[in-house]
FIKOL-486268 format. One line per 2 residues: for each residue x, y, z of C-alpha. Coordinates in steps of 0.05 Angstrom, whole numbers, plus 5000, padded with zeros to 4 digits. Last residue first. Layout:
% FIKOL-486268
X Y Z | ...
END
This chain:
% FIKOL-486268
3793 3092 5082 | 3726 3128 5058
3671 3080 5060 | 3639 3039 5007
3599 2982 5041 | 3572 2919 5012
3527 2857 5040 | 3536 2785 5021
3484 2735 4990 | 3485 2664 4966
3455 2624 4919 | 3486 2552 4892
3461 2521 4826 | 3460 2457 4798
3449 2456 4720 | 3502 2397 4704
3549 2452 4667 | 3552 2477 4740
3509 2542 4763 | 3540 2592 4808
3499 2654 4843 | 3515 2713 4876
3469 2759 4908 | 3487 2834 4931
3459 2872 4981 | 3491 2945 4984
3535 2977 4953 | 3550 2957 4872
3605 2893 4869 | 3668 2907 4834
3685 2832 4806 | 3736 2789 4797
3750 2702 4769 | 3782 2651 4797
3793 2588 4757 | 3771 2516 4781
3716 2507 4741 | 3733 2527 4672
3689 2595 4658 | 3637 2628 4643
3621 2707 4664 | 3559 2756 4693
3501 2734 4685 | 3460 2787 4716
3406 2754 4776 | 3444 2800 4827
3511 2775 4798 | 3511 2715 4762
3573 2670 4751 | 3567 2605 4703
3621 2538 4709 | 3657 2496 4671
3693 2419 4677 | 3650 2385 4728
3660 2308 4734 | 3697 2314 4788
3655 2347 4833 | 3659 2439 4839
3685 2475 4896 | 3678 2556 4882
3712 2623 4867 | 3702 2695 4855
3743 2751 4887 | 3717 2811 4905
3747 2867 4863 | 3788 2928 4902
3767 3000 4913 | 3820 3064 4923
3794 3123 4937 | 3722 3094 4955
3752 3034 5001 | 3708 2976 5004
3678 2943 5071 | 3646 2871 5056
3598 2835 5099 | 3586 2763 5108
3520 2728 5097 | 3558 2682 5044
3634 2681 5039 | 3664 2710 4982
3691 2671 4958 | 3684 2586 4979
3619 2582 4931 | 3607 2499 4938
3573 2487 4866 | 3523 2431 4866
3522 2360 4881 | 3445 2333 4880
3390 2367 4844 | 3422 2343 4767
3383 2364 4713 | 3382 2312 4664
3367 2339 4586 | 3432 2312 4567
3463 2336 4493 | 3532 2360 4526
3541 2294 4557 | 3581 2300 4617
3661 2321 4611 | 3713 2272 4620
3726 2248 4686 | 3796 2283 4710
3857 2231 4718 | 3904 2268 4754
3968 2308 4750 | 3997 2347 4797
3990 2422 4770 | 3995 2457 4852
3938 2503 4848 | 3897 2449 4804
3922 2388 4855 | 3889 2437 4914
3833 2453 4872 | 3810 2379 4863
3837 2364 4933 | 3774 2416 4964
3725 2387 4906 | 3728 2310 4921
3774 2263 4884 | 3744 2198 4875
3787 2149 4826 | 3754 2138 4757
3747 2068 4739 | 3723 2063 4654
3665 2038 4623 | 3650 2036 4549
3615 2062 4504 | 3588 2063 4424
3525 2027 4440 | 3454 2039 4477
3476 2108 4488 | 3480 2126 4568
3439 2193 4569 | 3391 2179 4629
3435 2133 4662 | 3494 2182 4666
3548 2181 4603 | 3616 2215 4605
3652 2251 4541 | 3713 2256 4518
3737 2186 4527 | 3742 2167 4441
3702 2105 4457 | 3646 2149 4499
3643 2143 4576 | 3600 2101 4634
3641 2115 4696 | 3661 2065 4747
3680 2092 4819 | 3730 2085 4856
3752 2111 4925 | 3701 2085 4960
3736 2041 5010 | 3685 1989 5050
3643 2015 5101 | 3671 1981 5168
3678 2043 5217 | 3710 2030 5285
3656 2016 5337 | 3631 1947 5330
3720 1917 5342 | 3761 1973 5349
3819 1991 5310 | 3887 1994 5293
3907 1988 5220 | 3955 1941 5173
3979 1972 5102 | 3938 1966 5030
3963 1981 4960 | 3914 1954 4903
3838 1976 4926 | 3791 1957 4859
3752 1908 4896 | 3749 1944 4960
3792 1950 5017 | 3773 1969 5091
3775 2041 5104 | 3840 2081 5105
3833 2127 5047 | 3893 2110 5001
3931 2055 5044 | 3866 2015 5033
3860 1971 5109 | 3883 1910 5137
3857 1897 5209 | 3886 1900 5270
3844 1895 5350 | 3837 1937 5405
3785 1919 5461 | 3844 1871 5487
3893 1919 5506 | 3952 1928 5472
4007 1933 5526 | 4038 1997 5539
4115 1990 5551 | 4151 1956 5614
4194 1991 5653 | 4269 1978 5641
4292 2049 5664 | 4362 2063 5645
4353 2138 5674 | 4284 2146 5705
4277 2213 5745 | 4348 2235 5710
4337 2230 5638 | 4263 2236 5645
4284 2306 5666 | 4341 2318 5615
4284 2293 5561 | 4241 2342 5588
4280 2399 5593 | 4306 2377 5521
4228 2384 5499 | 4207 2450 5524
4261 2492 5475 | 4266 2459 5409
4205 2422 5398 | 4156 2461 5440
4180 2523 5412 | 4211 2597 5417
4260 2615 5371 | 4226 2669 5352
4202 2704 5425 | 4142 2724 5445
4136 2769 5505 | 4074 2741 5549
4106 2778 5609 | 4116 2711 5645
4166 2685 5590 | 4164 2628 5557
4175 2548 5580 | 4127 2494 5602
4141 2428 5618 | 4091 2369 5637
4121 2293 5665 | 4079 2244 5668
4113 2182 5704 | 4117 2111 5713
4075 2077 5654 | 4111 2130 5613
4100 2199 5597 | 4117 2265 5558
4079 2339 5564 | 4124 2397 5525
4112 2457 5524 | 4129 2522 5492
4088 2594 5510 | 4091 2669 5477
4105 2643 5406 | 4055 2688 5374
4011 2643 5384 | 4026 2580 5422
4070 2523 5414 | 4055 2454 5433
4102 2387 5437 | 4072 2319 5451
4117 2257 5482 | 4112 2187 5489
4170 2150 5521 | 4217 2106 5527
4267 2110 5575 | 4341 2145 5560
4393 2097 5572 | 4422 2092 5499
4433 2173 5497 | 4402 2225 5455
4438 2279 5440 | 4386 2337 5431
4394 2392 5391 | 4343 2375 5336
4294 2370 5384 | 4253 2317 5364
4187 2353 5333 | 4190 2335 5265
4173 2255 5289 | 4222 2190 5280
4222 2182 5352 | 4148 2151 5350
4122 2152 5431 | 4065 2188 5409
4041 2146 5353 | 4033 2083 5396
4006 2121 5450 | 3953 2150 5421
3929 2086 5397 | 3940 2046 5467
3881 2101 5492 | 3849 2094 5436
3839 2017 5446 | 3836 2033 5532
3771 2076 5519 | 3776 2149 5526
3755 2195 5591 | 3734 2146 5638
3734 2184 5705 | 3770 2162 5762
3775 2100 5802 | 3818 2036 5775
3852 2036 5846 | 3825 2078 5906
3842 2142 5911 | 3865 2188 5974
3869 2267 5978 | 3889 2276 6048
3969 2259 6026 | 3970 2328 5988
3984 2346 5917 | 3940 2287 5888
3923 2304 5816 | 3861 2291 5793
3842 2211 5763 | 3826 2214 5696
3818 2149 5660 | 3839 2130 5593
3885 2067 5600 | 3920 2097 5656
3983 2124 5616 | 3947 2157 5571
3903 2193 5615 | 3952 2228 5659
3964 2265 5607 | 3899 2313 5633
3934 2315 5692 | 3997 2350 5665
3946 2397 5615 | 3916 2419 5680
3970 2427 5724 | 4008 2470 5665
3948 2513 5664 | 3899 2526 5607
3854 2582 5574 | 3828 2582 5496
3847 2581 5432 | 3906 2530 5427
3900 2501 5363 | 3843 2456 5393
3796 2517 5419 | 3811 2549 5348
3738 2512 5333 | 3698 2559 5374
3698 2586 5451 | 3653 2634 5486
3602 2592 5511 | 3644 2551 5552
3690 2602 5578 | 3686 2588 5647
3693 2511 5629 | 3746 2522 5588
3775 2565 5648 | 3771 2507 5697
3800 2454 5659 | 3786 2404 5710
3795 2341 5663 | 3711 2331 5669
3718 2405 5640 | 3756 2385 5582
3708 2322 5566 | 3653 2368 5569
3690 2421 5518 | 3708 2363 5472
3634 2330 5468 | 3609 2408 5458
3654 2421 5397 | 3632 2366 5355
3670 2301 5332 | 3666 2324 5267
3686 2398 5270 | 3745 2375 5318
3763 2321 5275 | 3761 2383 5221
3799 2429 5261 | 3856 2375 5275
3867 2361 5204 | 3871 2438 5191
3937 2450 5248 | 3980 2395 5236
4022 2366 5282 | 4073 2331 5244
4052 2271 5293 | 3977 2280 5301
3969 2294 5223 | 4012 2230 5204
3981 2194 5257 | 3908 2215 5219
3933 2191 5154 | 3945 2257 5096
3916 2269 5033 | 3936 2337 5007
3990 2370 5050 | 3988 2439 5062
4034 2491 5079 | 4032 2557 5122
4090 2525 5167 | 4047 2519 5234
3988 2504 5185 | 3931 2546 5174
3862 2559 5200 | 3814 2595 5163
3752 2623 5209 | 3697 2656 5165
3642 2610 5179 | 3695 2552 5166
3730 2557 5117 | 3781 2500 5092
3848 2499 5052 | 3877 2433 5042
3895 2379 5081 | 3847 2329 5070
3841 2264 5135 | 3861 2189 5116
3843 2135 5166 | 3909 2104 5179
3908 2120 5250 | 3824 2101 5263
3771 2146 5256 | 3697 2180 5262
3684 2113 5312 | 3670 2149 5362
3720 2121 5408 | 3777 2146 5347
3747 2210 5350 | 3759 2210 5430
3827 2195 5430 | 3849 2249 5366
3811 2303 5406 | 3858 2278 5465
3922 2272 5424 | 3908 2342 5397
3896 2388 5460 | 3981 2401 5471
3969 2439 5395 | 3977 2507 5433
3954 2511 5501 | 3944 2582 5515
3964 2605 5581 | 3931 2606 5649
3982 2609 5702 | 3986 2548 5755
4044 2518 5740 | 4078 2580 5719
4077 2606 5782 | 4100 2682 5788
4148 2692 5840 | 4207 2696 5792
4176 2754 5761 | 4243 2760 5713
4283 2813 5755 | 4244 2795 5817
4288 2725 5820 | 4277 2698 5890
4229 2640 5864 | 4275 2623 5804
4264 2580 5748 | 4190 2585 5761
4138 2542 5786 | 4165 2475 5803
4122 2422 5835 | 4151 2352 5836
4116 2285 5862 | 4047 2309 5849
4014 2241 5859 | 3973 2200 5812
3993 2133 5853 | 4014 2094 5801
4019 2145 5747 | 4071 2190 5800
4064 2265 5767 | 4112 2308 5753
4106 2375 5748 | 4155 2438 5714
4154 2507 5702 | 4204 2547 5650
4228 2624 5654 | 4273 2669 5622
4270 2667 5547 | 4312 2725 5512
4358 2672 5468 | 4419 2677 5518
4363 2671 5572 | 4355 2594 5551
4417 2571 5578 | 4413 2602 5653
4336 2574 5646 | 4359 2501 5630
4413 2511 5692 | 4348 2530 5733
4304 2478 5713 | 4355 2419 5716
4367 2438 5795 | 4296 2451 5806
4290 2382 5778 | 4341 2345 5825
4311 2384 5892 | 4239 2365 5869
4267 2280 5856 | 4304 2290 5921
4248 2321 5964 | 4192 2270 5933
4126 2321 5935 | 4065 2289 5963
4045 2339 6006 | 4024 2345 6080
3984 2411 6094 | 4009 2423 6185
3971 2468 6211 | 3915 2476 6155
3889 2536 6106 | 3862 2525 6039
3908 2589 6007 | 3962 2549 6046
3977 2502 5985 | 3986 2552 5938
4036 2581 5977 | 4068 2521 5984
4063 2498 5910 | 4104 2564 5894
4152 2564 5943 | 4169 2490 5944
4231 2493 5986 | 4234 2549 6038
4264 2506 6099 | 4266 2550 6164
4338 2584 6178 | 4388 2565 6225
4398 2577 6300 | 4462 2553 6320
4470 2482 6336 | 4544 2445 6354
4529 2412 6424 | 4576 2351 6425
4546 2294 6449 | 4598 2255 6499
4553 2259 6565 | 4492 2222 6522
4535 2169 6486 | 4551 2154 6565
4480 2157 6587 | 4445 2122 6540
4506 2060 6552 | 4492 2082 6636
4421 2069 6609 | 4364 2115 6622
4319 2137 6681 | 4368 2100 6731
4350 2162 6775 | 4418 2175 6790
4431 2170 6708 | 4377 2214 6694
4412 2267 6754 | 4481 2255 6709
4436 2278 6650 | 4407 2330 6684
4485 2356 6700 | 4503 2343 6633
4446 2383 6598 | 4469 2450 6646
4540 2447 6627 | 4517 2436 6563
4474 2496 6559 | 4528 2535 6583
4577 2516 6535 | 4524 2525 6486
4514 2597 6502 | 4517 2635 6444
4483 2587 6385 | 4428 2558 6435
4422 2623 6490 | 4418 2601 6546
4425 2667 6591 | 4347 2695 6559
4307 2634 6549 | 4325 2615 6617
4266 2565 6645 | 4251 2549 6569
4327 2531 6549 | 4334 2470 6590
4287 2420 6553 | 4328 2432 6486
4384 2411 6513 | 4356 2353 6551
4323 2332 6475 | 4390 2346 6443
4422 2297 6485 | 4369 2240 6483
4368 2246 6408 | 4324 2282 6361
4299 2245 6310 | 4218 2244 6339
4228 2321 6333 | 4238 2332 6265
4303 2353 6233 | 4350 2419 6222
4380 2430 6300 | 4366 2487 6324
4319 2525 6270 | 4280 2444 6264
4282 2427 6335 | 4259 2496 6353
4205 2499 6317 | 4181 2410 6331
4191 2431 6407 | 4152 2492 6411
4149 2568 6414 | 4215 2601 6367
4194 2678 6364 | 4257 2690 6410
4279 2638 6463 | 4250 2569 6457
4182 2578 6496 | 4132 2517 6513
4073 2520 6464 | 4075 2451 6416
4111 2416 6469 | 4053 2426 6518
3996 2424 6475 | 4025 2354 6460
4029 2338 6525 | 3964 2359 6540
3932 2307 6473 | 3974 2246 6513
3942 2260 6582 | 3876 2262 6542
3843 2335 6534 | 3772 2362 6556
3775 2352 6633 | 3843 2345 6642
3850 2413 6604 | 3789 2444 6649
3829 2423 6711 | 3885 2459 6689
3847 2519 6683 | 3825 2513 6748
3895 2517 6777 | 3919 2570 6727
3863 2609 6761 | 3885 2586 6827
3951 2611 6808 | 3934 2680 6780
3906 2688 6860 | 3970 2668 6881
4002 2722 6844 | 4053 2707 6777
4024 2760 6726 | 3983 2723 6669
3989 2684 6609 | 3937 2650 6586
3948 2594 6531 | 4020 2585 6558
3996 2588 6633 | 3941 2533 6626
3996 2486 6581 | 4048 2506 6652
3988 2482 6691 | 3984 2418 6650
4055 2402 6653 | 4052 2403 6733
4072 2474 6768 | 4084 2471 6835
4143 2528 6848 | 4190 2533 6897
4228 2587 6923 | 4172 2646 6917
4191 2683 6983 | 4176 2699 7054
4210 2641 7074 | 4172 2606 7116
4106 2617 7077 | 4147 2600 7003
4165 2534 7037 | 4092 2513 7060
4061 2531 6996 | 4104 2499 6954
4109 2431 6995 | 4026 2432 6990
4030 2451 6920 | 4074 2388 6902
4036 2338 6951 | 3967 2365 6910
3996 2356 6839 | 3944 2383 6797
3925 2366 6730 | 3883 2301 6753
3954 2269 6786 | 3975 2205 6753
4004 2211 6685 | 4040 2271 6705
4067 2240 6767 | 4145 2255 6746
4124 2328 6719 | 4178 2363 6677
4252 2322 6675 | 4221 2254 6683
4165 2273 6638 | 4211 2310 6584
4255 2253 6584 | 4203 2194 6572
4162 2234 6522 | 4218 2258 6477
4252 2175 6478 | 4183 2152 6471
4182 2183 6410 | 4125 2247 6410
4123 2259 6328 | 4062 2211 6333
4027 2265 6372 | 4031 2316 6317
4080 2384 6335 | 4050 2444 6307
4096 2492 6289 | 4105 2565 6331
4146 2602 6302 | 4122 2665 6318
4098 2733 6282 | 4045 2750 6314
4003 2731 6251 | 4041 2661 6255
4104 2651 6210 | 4096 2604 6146
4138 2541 6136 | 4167 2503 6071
4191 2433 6063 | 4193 2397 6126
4201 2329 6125 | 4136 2285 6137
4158 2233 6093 | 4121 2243 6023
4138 2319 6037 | 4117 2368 6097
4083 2443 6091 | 4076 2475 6157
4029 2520 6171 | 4048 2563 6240
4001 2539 6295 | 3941 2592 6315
3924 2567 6379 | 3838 2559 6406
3844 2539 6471 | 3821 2592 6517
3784 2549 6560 | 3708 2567 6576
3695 2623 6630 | 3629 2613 6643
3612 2548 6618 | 3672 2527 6654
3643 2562 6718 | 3592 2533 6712
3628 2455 6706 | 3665 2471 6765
3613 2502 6808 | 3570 2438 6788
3617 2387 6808 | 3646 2433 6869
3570 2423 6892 | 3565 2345 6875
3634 2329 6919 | 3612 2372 6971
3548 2338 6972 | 3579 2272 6964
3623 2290 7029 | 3567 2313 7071
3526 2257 7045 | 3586 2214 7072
3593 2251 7130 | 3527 2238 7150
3538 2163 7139 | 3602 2148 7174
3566 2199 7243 | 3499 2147 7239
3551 2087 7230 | 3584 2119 7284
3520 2123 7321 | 3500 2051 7307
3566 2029 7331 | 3556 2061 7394
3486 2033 7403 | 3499 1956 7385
3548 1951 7443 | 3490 1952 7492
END
């Protein structure tokens, strides 16, 4: 008999249970409709923040409603924030599911008896659920706010609703969130605040209007201390905590968000974020803005008004410093202009990398010896910086007087393409744009570059020839010896050597160098019409690239790499690395010496009498032995030169001629240096020679000639001839026309239209070409 009654309550247990589950199931699925229904407004715009190497705030942009509202990351909650905003907030936050049931029961029951909202119930999550929807305070608002909170729990860690909680709860004003107003109240991030300022803070949102931080901070302490006494009741903290608590003195006013970094920071939030952490070193960026803006005070006395600077870590290829004008507020001088990112020509900053790469082909080593001298190519004549030339020069001796015609022809050998694909690997975004579009002035400066491009491209040098991009943000990570291989480590350690030479043109005459400076290497550039100067040194540690000019392209005289870009960067280097003892480049072990002909830079030959010690590399670097002799057959008396068809059978001798090509032929003519000509060729040969003709430098063939009628003008006749060629014959349109020595120039008045011009050598080679005439009426 006592079985039955204890079968019926198991009977009662069990169909409240499925009662119960049912319940439990139904408000499952209401819930989770209803949250497909009405999903949670969660979606906050945060204010971006840019931050430096330690998460300092550099430079902050308002909201679109015009709040401060900065996003406050979960590992800038200290226990310290977390522990005192908990016990202050929601004790049981970590324990109730969003809603505190015992706290909205008391609620309830007070406000009935007393006719009145006295108490509120509000955990942390329902005061997130209010922030992201605010509505009018009704108790049907609060059942919402109810089953929004539930929705947070659902979706959000206890630790992830905390942080939507400091991140939205009000400051006063436009200031919304813990990391805002800790940085406007009190000028550092929130995990530094202390347990004074954090109670301070933690007051102001339940009377944004009567405490007031700046105007009411008598209040506000009043109001701190007596939480912090309540802490002390609790035993939350300390009686030591406490005490160092009580004695704080409240000092903050609202200040002013940080606006360092203008330029990069703007840049920067073009790609959008909350919170865009940077690489930039505050004291190294405050130090150089510092430099950049005296420099700029100096500079205006000679009309130029602006200079850019970056520096780049080699190590770690970050973007330590980021400077894009002299002076962001300046709207006299289009201060907000960056000149780190502007597209400007280049001037001769390209060399050192054509010079790299000719070197990896083999086309050259430092003492190989490159012609000086006038050159055409397809119409295009470049010339020297000082209109000069230089005969025979080595190819350090071009790259450090940087010379202009030198670096055209490496260019022509090497071949434009290689140097445009290695440009674009470098990110040279407007080379690449303009791909098709560029010729052989591309390496004087012809074409489209940015201070951030030229920078990285430096890079380079000082990591034994790869190319690794610039890092301007923490996100952007790179493994060690990554990157692409741009030059080899032997031309890498090349360039180096002859960059880092202090006995160059371009040292600033007005420098005063001091015994602490730090090595290092250095190219200067100076674009046309003297519009742009730079400047691009490095060492192991740093690559530093300077740009100076002004930002409405005005060209200015004095205006150089040498004498205006390079002090910045030797005051920069100055300071960044002052009585550095960093090591120097090593030579590497894919770069080996050799002894080479002083006179053309290949290895010596038999007749080779001065020779100096060369870089190179071992199966790539050229080993043809120097041709610069050659033995001629010629008659006792040595007027007259013998080929192997004419050679006599007696009555010679033979006599070492030195080589001197056509192009220093004429240039040793122009300037009368002596030098042993070969005598004249047989008169009586019957040889006609196929090989080695007449080079016709004017006028230019296939090119098209416009001739005043009032007042015409000759064309100008003249042409590259060997050594061994003493006269020349001009025909015009199959007409002879005139004879004459070789290397003289001689005029004619062409008829309209096509005209041909032929030369013919006292060897019987012949050159053809043809040009096109118009009179018109100038």
């Amino acid at each position: 008999m006592t079985w039955r009654p204890r079968h019926r309550y198991a009977q009662v247990a069990f169909k409240w249970s499925k009662r119960l589950l049912l319940s439990i199931f139904i408000a499952l699925i209401l819930f989770f409709s209803l949250n497909w229904v009405f999903p949670l407004p969660d979606r906050i715009e945060y204010s971006t923040i840019i931050t430096d190497s330690k998460g300092e705030v550099l430079h902050a942009f308002l909201t679109k409603d015009e709040k401060w509202r900065m996003k406050t990351e979960l590992e800038e909650i200290s226990p310290l924030l977390r522990k005192t905003i908990i016990e202050k907030e929601d004790k049981y936050f970590y324990r109730h599911p969003g809603i505190n049931a015992l706290a909205v029961g008391r609620a309830f029951v007070k406000n009935i008896f007393r006719w009145k909202r006295t108490s509120g119930a509000s955990t942390i999550t329902m005061q997130v659920a209010r922030a992201l929807e605010p509505k009018g305070r009704t108790y049907f608002n609060k059942i919402v706010e109810m089953f929004r909170a539930l929705q947070l729990e659902h979706k959000y860690s206890k630790n992830e609703i905390l942080q939507l909680y400091l991140n939205l709860v009000p400051y006063g004003g436009n200031i919304e969130g813990v990391k805002s107003a800790a940085i406007l109240y009190f000028k550092k991030n929130p995990d530094h605040l202390s347990l004074a300022e954090i109670t301070a803070l933690s007051i102001i949102p339940n009377r944004p209007s009567s405490l007031v931080m700046g105007k009411h901070n008598d209040r506000i302490v009043q109001e701190r201390n007596r939480w912090l006494q309540r802490f002390a009741k609790d035993n939350v903290f300390t009686q030591k905590e406490i005490a160092d608590a009580l004695s704080e003195p409240l000092n903050a006013i609202r200040g002013t968000v940080p606006q360092l970094i203008p330029h990069l920071a703007w840049k920067l939030k073009q790609q959008g974020g909350d919170i865009i952490k940077t690489n930039i070193e505050q004291n190294t960026q405050l130090k150089t803005e510092k430099l950049v803006a005296d420099y700029a005070r100096i500079l205006t006395l000679k009309n130029i008004r602006n200079a850019a600077v970056i520096i780049i870590d080699n190590q770690t290829h970050n973007v330590i410093t980021y400077v894009g004008s002299a002076n962001f507020t300046d709207t006299i001088d289009a201060g907000q202009v960056n000149g780190a990112k502007a597209i400007r020509q280049p001037g001769s900053t390209l060399k050192p990398l054509l010079y790299g790469l000719c070197i990896d082909e083999g086309l050259m080593t430092p003492k190989a010896i490159i012609t000086d001298v006038a050159v055409n190519y397809g119409g295009y004549a470049p010339e020297n910086y000082d209109k000069q030339f230089n005969g025979y020069v080595t190819m350090e001796y071009a790259l450090e007087h940087s010379l202009n015609i030198p670096a055209v022809k490496s260019l022509q050998g090497l071949g434009l393409e290689p140097f445009i694909d290695k440009l674009t690997v470098c990110n040279f975004q407007q080379v690449k744009k303009d791909k098709r579009k560029l010729g052989l002035s591309l390496i004087l400066g012809g074409c489209g570059a940015t201070l951030e491009e030229l920078t990285g491209m430096y890079t380079i040098f000082a990591n034994n020839g790869r190319y690794v991009s610039p890092r301007y943000t923490q996100e952007a990570f790179h493994q060690p010896g990554e990157g692409e291989k741009i030059l080899t480590p032997a031309a890498t350690f090349m360039i180096n050597e002859i960059l880092s030479k202090v006995n160059r043109p371009d040292f600033p005459l007005n420098w005063q160098s001091t015994e602490h400076m730090p090595k290092i290497a250095w190219k200067t550039g100076t674009s046309y019409g003297r519009r742009d100067a730079w400047s691009i040194g490095y060492n192991k540690k740093y690559t530093v690239g300077i740009w100076t000019g002004n930002f409405s392209a005005l060209g200015i005289p004095e205006l150089s790499g040498a004498n205006i870009a390079t002090p910045l960067l030797f005051k920069i280097f100055n300071t960044i690395d002052y009585d550095s003892d960093q090591e120097w480049f090593s030579q590497p072990t894919d770069c080996d010496m050799r002894i080479v002909c002083s006179e053309t830079g290949m290895p010596p030959g038999e007749h080779c009498e001065n020779t100096v010690s060369d870089y190179f590399i071992p199966l790539i670097s050229s080993t043809q032995l120097c041709n610069n002799m050659q033995e001629i057959a010629i008659s006792a008396n040595e007027k007259i030169s013998y080929c192997k068809t004419c050679q006599p059978a007696g009555g010679y001798k033979k006599k070492w001629y030195r080589t001197v090509t056509p192009d220093m032929q004429r240039y040793f003519d122009e300037r009368h240096i002596v030098y042993e000509k070969m005598p004249e060729h047989n008169p009586a040969c019957e040889r006609v020679f196929k090989d080695g003709g007449p080079a016709i430098t004017s006028p230019r063939s296939g090119t098209e000639y416009f001739i005043s009628k009032k007042h015409p003008e000759p064309l100008q006749l003249s042409c590259n001839v060997g050594n061994d060629v003493h006269k020349v014959y001009w025909y015009v349109n199959n007409q002879f026309y005139k004879a004459d020595e070789a290397h003289n120039r001689q005029f004619f008045m062409p008829e309209e239209g096509p005209v041909k011009i032929s030369c013919t050598d006292d060897k019987g080679r012949n050159r053809d070409i043809w040009i096109r005439v118009k009179y018109v009426d100038l």
